[in-house]
N, C-alpha and C positions, 0 to 999 in steps of 0.2 A: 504493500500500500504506500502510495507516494505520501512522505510526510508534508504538511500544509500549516504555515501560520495565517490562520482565517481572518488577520485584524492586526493592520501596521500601519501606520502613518511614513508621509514623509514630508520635509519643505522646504526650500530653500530661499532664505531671506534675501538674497539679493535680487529675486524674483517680483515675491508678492512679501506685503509687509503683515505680519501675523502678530496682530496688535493684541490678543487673548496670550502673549508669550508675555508682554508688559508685568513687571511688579517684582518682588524678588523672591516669592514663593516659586515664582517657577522661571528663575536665574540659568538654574543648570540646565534647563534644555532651550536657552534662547538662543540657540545658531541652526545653523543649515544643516537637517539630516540627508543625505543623497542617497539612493538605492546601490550603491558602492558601500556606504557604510554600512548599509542593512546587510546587505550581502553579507558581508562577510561574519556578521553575528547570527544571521541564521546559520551559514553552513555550519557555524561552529557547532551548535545545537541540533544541528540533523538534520533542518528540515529544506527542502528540498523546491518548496512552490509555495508561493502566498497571494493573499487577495490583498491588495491596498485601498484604502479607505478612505474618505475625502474628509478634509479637515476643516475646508472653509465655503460658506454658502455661497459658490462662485464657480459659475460652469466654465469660467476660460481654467479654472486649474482641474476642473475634471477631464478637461481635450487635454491638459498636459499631460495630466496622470495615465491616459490613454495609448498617448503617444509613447510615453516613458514604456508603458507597458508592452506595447508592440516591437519592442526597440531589447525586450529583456525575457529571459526563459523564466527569469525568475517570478514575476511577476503573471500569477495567472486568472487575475480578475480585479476587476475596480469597481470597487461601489461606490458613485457618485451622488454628483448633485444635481438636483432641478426644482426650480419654482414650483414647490406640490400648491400656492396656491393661483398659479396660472389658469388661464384660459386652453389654453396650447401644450399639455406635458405631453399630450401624444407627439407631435412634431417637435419639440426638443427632445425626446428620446428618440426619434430616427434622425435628429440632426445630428449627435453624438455618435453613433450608430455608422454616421456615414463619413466620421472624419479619419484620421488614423488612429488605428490601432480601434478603432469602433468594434470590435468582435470580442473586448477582453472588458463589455460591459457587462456586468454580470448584476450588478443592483442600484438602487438608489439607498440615500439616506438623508434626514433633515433630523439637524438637532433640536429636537422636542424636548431635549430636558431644558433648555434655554426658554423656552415659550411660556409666560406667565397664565395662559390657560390649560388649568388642568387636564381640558377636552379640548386641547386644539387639535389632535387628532381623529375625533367624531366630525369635523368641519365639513360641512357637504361640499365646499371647492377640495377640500383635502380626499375627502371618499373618492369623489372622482379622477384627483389625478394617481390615487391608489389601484384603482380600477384601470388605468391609462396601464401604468408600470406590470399591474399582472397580464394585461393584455399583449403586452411586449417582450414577455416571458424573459421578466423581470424578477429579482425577489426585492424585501424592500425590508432594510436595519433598523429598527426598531431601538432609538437611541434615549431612552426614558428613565428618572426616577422614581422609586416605588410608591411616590402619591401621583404617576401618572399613569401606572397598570392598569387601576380599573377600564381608564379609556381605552387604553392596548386592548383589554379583552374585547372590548364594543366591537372596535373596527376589525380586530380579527374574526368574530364572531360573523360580521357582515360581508366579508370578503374568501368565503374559504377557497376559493380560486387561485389566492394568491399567496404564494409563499412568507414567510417573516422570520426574520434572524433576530432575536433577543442581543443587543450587544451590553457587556456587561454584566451579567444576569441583575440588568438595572439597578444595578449601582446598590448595593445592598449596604447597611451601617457598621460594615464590619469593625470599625474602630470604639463605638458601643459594644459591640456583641450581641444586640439587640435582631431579634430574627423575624419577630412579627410588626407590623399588618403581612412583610414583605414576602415572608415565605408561605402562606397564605397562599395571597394573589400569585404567587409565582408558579402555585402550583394548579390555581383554575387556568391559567396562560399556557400551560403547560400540556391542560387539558384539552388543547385544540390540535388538531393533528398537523397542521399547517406551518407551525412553531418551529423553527430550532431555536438554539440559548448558544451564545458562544463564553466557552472557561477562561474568561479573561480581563482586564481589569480591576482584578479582588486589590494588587495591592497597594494603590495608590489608593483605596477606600479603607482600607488598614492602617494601625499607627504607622504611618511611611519610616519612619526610624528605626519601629523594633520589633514589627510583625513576624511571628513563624508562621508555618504552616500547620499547626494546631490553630492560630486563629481564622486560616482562612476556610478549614477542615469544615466545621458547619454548615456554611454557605455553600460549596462543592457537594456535599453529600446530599443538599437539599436536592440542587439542580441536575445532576446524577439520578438521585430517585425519581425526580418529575421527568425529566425528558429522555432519561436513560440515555445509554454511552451513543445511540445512531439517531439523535437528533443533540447528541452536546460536543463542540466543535472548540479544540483550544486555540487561543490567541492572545501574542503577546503585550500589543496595545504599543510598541515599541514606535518610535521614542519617548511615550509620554510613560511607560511604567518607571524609567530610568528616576524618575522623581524618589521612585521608593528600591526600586531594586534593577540591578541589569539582565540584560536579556539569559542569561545564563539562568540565575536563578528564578526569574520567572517560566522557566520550561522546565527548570528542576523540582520547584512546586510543582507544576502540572504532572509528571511523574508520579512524583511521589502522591498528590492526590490521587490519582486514576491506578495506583497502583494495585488496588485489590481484585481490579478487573481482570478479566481474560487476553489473550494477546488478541482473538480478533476484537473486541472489545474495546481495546487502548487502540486497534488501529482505527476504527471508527473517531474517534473522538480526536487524533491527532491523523485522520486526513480524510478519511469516508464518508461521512457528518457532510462535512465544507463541500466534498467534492460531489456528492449529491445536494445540498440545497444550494450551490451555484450555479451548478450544471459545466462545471468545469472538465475542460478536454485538457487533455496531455497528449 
């Protein structure tokens, strides 16, 4: 099974200005990450092909990222951006589609944990350009915290045509240690067959200084039992886990969580998972 990290960032500041990098909480990661850099921290870790994932509500850095992509083995899908509350998502996703490297689109995403409505996900401009993305045999990342699950369940509940990657297992309080409303809802969301959940994110939502993997163990074990190993898909969140830990030991967690699993089992969640809800060719 080809190993897959389902969720990486990249950017380079001489490009576009990444004005969410501002402040001095997040100092160490304000320079330019390159897909050279990544490279070379995945192979260390094994893995073999990844999806990159769009960081900024800005479709000229998804044509890049596109492009980046066509241009590299490594890179085997991008989940992008598009105005979900446009007029037109269908003809900007075949305008994407048609630029280079257009064939290594694999999803959309909008940062809904940003959006001060809870339900800006039920938004009937938003259904329909949800509707657009599964029409285009799209999935679509599902970028939420756990007071916006209820809405996840709604639109998922309304669209089961359409595929949905949970990124983060939304963002759980693991530096509380606090499990409810979240593991709850996580697990009616769970209950839709349409769901994946990607293993990733835990540790920048942990004490970033002095988190083990006993505290991120709960969280893992919930979204393991709710979506089981071939709908949970690991990723590193690289460059932004570096906040709390490097790529190493964020695939070393992953390990060792998914450790009690079976080997088809672990391969699912570190490459089967992703490469069935991207729809990803090798």
């Amino acid at each position: 099974m080809t190993r897959i990290d389902a969720h990486h960032h990249l950017w380079d500041l001489a490009r576009r200005e990444q004005a969410w990098l501002d402040g001095p909480k997040l100092a160490s990661i304000h320079r330019t990450f390159t897909v050279a850099d990544f490279a070379a921290v995945a192979a260390a870790a094994g893995i073999e092909r990844s999806v990159l994932v769009q960081v900024l509500p800005d479709a000229d850095e998804t044509r890049e990222f596109l492009a980046l992509a066509a241009d590299s083995r490594l890179v085997a899908g991008v989940v992008g951006w598009t105005d979900l509350t446009a007029p037109d998502v269908a003809e900007a996703l075949a305008a994407l589609r048609e630029g280079p490297g257009g064939d290594r689109l694999v999803g959309i995403r909008h940062l809904v944990q940003g959006e001060a409505d809870p339900r800006w996900l039920c938004r009937a401009d938003v259904s329909r350009a949800l509707t657009a993305i599964g029409e285009a045999g799209l999935c679509y990342d599902l970028l939420t915290y756990p007071h916006q699950l209820p809405a996840a369940i709604e639109t998922v509940r309304a669209l089961p045509q359409l595929t949905f990657v949970l990124d983060h297992l939304s963002k759980p309080p693991i530096a509380s240690g606090a499990l409810e409303p979240w593991a709850t809802a996580l697990r009616e969301l769970a209950g839709e067959p349409n769901v994946f959940c990607k293993l990733s994110g835990m540790v920048t939502e942990a004490n970033q200084g002095s988190w083990t993997v006993s505290d991120l163990r709960p969280y893992a074990d919930i979204a393991l039992d709710a979506f089981g190993p071939d709908r949970l898909m690991f990723g590193s969140d690289w460059p932004v886990c570096l906040l709390a830990a490097s790529y190493d030991d964020v695939a070393g967690a992953a390990r060792e969580l998914t450790a009690q699993l079976s080997e088809d089992e672990r391969a699912q969640v570190f490459g089967g998972a992703a490469a069935r809800a991207y729809r990803l060719e090798f």
